[in-house]
ZADO-1210 file (C-alpha; in nm, 4 decimals, padded with zeros to 6 digits):
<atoms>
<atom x="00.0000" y="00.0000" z="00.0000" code="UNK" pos="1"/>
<atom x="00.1082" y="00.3635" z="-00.1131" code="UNK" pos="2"/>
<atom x="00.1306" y="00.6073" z="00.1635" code="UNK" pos="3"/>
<atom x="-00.0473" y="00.9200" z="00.0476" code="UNK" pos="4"/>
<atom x="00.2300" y="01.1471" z="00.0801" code="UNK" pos="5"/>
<atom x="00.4326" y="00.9802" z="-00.1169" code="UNK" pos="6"/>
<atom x="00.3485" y="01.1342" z="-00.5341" code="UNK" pos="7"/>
<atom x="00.5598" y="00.9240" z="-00.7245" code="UNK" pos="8"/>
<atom x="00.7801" y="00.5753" z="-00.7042" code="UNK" pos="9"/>
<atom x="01.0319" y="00.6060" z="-01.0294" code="UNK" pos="10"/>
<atom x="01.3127" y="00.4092" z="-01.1214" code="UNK" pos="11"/>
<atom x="01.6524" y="00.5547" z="-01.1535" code="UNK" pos="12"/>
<atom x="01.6519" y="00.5605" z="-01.5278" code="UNK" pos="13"/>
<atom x="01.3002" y="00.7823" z="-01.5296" code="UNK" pos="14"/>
<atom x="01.4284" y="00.9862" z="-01.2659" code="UNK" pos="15"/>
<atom x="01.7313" y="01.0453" z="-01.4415" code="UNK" pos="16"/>
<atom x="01.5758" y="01.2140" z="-01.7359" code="UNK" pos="17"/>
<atom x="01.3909" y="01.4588" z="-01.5844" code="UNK" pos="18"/>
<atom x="01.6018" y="01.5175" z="-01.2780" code="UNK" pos="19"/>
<atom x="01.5616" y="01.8732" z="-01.2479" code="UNK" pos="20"/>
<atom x="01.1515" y="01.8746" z="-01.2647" code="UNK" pos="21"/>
<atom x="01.1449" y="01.5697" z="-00.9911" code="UNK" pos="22"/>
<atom x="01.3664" y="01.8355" z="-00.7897" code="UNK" pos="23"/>
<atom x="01.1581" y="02.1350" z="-00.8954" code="UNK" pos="24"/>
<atom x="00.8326" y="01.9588" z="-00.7969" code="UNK" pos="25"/>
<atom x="00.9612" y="01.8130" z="-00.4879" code="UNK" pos="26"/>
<atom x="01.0426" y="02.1365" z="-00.3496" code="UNK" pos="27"/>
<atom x="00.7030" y="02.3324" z="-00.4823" code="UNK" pos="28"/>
<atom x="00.4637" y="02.0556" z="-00.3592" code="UNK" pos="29"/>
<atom x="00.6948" y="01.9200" z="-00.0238" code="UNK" pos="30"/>
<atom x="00.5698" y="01.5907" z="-00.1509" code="UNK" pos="31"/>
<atom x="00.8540" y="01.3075" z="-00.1483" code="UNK" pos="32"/>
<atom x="00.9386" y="01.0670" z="-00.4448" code="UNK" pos="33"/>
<atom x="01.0917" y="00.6935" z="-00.4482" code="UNK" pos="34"/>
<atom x="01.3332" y="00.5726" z="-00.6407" code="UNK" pos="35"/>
<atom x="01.3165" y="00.2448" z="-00.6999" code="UNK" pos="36"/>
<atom x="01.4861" y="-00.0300" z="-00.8808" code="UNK" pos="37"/>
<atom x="01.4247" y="-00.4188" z="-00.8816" code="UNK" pos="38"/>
<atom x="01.6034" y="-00.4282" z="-00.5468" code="UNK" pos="39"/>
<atom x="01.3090" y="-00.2451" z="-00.3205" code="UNK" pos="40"/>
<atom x="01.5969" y="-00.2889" z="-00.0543" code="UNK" pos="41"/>
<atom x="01.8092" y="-00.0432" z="-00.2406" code="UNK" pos="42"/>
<atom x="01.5626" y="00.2407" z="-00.2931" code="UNK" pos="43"/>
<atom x="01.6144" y="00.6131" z="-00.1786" code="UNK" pos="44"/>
<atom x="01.3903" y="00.9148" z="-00.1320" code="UNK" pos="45"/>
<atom x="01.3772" y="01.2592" z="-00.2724" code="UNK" pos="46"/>
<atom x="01.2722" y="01.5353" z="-00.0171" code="UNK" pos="47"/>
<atom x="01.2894" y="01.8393" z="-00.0257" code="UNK" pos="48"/>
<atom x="01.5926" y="02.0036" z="00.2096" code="UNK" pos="49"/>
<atom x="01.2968" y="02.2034" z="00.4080" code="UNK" pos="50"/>
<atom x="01.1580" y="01.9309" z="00.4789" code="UNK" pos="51"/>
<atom x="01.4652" y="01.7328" z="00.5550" code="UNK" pos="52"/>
<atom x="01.5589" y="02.0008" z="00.7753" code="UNK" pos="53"/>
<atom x="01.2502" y="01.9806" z="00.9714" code="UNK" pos="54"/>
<atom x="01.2715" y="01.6076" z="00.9665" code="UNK" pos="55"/>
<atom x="01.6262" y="01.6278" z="01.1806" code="UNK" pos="56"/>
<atom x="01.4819" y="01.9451" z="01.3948" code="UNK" pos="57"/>
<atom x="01.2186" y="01.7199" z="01.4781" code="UNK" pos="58"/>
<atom x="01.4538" y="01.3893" z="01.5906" code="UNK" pos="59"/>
<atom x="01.6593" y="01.6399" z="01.7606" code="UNK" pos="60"/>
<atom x="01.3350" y="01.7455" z="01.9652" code="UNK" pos="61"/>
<atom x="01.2414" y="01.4079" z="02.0614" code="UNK" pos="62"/>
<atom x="01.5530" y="01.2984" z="02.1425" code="UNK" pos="63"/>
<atom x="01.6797" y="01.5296" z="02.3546" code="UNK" pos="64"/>
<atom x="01.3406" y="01.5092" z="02.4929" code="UNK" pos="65"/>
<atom x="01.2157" y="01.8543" z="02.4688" code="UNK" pos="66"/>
<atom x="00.8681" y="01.6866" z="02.2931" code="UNK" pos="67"/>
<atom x="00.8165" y="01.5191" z="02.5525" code="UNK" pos="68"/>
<atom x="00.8510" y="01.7438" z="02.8032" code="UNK" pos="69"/>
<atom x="00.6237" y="01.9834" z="02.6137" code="UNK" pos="70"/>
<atom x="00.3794" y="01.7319" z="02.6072" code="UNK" pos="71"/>
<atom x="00.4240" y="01.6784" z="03.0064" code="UNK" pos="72"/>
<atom x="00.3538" y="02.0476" z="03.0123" code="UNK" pos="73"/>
<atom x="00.0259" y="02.0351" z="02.7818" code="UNK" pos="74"/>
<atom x="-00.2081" y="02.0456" z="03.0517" code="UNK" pos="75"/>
<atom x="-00.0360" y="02.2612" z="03.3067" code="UNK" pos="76"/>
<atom x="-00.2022" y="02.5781" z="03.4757" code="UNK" pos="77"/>
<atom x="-00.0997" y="02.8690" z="03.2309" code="UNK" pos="78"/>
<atom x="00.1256" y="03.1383" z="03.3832" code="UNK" pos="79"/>
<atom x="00.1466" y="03.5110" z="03.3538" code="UNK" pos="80"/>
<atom x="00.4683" y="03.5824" z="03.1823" code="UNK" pos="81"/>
<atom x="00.4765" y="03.9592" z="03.3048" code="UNK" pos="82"/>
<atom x="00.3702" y="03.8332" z="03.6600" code="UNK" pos="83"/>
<atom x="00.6800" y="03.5400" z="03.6421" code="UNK" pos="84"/>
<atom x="00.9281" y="03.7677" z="03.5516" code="UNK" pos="85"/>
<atom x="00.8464" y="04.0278" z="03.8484" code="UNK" pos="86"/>
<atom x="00.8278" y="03.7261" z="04.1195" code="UNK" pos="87"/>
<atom x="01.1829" y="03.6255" z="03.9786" code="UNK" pos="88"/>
<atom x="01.3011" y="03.9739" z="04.0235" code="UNK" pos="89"/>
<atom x="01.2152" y="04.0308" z="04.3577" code="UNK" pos="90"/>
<atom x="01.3469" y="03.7458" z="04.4766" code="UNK" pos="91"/>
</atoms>
């Protein structure tokens, strides 16, 4: 089954030959393609380096854990940023 973000699986010869659209409408549409050949095990994926970059800011996040600890946080009481920064100054 096709994940539905995936637009295209090509083979290296078809992606190839029109290298620079795949990359042009990789980047416009954020939508990642496969290249495949007959060895599935030996396939790669074009993304675009936004969303690669967001890929590794988001592996970062989790594991350093600041995800989770935002998630910890969720449900917490909100707090008055003006009145925080006046109890830490007259402390």
């Amino acid at each position: 089954m096709r994940d539905k973000q995936v637009e295209k699986i090509l083979t290296p010869t078809a992606a190839r030959k029109n290298l620079y659209k795949i990359i042009s409408n990789v980047n416009r549409d954020s939508k990642p393609v496969i290249i495949q050949g007959t060895d599935k095990s030996k396939s790669a994926v074009l993304i675009a380096k936004k969303d690669y970059d967001s890929l590794q800011e988001t592996m970062k996040l989790i594991l350093n854990g600041q995800i989770r600890d935002a998630k910890n946080r969720e449900n917490d009481e909100s707090v008055d940023l003006d009145q925080m920064i006046q109890d830490l100054e007259n402390e």
